[in-house]
N, C-alpha and C positions, 0 to 999 in steps of 0.2 A: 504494500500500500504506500503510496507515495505522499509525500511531504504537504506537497503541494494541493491544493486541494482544485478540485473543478465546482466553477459556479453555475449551478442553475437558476436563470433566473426565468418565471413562471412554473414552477417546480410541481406548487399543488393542485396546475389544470389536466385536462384529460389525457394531455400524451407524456405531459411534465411526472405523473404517477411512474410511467412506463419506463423513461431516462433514467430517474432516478434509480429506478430496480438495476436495469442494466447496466450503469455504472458500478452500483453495488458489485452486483457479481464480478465484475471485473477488476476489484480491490481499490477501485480509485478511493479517495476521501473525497465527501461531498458538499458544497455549503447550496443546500436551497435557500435562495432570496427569494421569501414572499411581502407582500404585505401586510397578511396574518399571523406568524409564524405558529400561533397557538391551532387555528385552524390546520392546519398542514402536520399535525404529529404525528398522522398513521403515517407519514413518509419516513421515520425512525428506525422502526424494525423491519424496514426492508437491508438495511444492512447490520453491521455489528456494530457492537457498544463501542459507540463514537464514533462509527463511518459517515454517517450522515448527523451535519448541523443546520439548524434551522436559523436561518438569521432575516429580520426584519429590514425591507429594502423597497423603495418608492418610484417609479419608474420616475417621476415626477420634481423628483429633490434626489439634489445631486450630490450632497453630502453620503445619501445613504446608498448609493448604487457604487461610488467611491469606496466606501468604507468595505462592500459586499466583495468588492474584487481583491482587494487588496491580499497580496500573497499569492494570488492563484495562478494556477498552473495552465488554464483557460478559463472560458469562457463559454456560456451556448444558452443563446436566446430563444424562450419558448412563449413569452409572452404576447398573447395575441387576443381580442377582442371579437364577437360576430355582428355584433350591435352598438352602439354608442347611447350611453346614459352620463348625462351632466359633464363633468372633469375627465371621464375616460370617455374618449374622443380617438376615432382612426386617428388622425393628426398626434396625437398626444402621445399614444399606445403606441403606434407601427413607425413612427417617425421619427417624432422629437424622443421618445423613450428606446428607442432603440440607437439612435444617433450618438446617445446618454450614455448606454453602456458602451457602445462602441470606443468612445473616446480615452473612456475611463480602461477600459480593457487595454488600449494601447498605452494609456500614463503606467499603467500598473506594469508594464513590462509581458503581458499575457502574450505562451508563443501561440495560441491559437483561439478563436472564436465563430463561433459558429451560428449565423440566425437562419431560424425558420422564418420561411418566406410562405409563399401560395402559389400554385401553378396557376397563371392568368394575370401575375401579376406585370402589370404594363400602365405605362403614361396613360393610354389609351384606351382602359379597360372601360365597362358601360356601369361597373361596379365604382361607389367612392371605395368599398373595402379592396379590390383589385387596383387600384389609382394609389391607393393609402401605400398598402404592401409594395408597391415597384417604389414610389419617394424614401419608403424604409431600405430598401437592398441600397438604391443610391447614397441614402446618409451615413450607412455601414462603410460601402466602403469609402466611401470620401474619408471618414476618420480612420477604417484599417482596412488598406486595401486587399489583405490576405486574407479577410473573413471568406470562410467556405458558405456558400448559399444554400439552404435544401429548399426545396417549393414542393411540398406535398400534394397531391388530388385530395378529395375527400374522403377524410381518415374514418375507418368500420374500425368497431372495436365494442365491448359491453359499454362503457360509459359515453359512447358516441352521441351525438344530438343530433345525425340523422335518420337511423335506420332505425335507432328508437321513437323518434319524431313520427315518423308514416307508422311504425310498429302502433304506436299509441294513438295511433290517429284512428286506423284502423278498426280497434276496439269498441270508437265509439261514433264512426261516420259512415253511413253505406255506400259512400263513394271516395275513393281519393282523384286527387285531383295529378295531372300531365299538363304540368305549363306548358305551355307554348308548345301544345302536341304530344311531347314527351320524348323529342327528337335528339334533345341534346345528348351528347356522348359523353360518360366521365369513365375515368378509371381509378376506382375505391383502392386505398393501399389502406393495407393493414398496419392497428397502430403499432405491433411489435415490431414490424418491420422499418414503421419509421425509427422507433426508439435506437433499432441495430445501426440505421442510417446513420444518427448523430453521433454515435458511438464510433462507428467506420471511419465518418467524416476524421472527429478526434484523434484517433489511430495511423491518419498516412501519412506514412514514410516521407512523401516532399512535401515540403510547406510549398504553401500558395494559394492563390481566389482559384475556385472553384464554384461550379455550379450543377446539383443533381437536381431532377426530377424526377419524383417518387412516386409510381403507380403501379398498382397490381398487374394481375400478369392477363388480364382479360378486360377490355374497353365496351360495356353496357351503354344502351340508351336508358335514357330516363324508365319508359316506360317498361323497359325489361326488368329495371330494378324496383318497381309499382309491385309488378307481378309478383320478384321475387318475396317481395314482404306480405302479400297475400297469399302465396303458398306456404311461408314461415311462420305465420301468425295463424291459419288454417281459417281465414275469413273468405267468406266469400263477398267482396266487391266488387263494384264498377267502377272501372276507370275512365273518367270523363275529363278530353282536354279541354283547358281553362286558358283562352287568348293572356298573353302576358300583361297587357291592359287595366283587364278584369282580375287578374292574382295580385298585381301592385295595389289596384283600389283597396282587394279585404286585408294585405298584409298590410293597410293603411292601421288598419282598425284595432288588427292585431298587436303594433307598434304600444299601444296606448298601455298594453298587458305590463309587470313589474319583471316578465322574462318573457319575452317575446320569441312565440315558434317559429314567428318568419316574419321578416322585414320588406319593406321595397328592395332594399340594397339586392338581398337574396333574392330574390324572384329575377333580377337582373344579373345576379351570378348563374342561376339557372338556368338565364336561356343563353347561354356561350357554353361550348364544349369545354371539358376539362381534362385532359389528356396527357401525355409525356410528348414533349416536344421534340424535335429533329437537334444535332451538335450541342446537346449535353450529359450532363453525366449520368446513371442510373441507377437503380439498386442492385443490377447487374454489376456495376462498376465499380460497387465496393463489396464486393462478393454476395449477395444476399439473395437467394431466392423467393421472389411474392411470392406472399401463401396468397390461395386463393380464397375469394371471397364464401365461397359452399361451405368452407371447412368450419369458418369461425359463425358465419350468420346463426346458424343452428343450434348454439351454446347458449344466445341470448335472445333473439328472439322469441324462441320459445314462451317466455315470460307473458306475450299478449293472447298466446291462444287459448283458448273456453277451459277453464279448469286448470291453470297455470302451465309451466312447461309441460312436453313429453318427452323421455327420453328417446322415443325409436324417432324425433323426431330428425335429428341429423343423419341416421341411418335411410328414412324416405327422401329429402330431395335426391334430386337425380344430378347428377356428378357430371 
């Protein structure tokens, strides 16, 4: 176990769970910067007495993203936002808070850092969340131009907020809805496999910027992933497409909710493909095999069908 420790910072969100484990295993020492750190304890005994420390750190206030680094051995930004509520703002979160540790990761002497980005992210995008995340890759490296990039597809996993989202929707709506058709194409990476990603990322042999793109090993339309969670949840719905017009309008409505299932923003991340692009790096590239999405779907969706999971239920889909 080394000296030096590695910083996570959004440690206790949904893929930040995942890093942290697999750091563990791998003997590093760990300082989670959250905001909470009281909140974030189950992250503890994922390693040994004293592998992982929980320290208190503000995207926001720059004394304490300073103090968070200090000594470490890297860096790896996981913090990320899907909505904007008051002070956390895309701007604030993917930008200016990321720009933050950047800088501070390069005063600190850190030989490596690592942010999670978003596949789709561009100047250009129709998303401000896809807009946000490409200003955040740009303020990284402007402060350290060796930060390694990941840009994830959308991450499947138990604590996911998508495939739980249609899982739960399911449950209690006899239709789900196919924005814009249901045409768009994504390819879901699994969250272990991103965890391995930033892990990989940390691990290679040459420094340098770098950029991967993380996606499963199979590219779905919308609509095929509709299905797949009405065969997973064992409901039977209709799937009715919803012009992207009329999905902005009710994720108007929706917006007003204290945790909002779907935004405008999103309804606009969904109608753009999400995919692994051409001339960069992959989970191929840092050795990693995608698992596929059949294997893990089955372990947690289960949860929405009549009578809680079933077990032969991973054993029925079809492969």
């Amino acid at each position: 176990m080394s000296d030096a420790p590695v910083v996570v910072f959004g440690a206790s969100g949904f893929v930040g769970r995942y890093v942290v484990k697999r750091l563990a295993e791998s003997g590093s020492r760990i300082r989670a910067a959250c905001r909470d750190p009281e909140s974030a304890s189950y992250l503890k005994p994922m390693g040994d007495v004293g592998q992982i420390a929980l320290v208190q750190a503000n995207l926001r206030d720059e004394a304490s993203v300073r103090a968070a680094v200090d000594g470490a051995a890297a860096v790896i930004n996981l913090a990320g936002i899907l909505y904007e509520r008051g002070r956390q703002s895309f701007a604030a979160v993917h930008v200016a808070g990321a720009e933050r540790i950047a800088r501070a990761a390069r005063a600190a002497g850190c030989a490596r850092l690592v942010q999670i980005s978003a596949i789709g992210a561009s100047a250009g995008a129709p998303s401000l969340y896809g807009r946000s995340k490409a200003a955040g890759e740009a303020a990284v490296r402007g402060a350290f131009p060796e930060a390694v990039l990941l840009r994830p597809s959308i991450v499947f996993g138990p604590e996911d907020g998508f495939f739980n989202l249609f899982g739960a929707l399911a449950t209690i709506s006899p239709v789900l809805p196919l924005i814009d058709g249901g045409e768009t194409r994504i390819q879901p990476v699994y969250v272990g496999d991103v965890a391995g990603a930033v892990v990989g990322a940390l691990d290679r042999a040459a420094p340098g910027a770098a950029i991967y793109e993380l996606g499963g090993p199979r590219v779905y339309s919308f609509r095929e992933l509709m299905e797949i969670v009405i065969h997973q949840t064992g409901r039977h719905r209709l799937l009715v497409p919803v012009p992207g017009a009329i999905a902005r309008f009710e994720a108007w409505f929706l917006e007003w909710l204290p945790k909002p299932p779907l935004t405008r923003d999103q309804v606009r991340m969904l109608a753009v493909d999400n995919m692994v692009g051409d001339d960069v790096g992959t989970l191929a590239s840092l050795a990693i095999a995608p698992t596929p999405l059949e294997i893990i779907l089955p372990t947690y969706l289960g949860r929405y069908r009549r009578g809680g999971a079933k077990p032969e239920a991973a054993l029925a889909f079809d492969l």
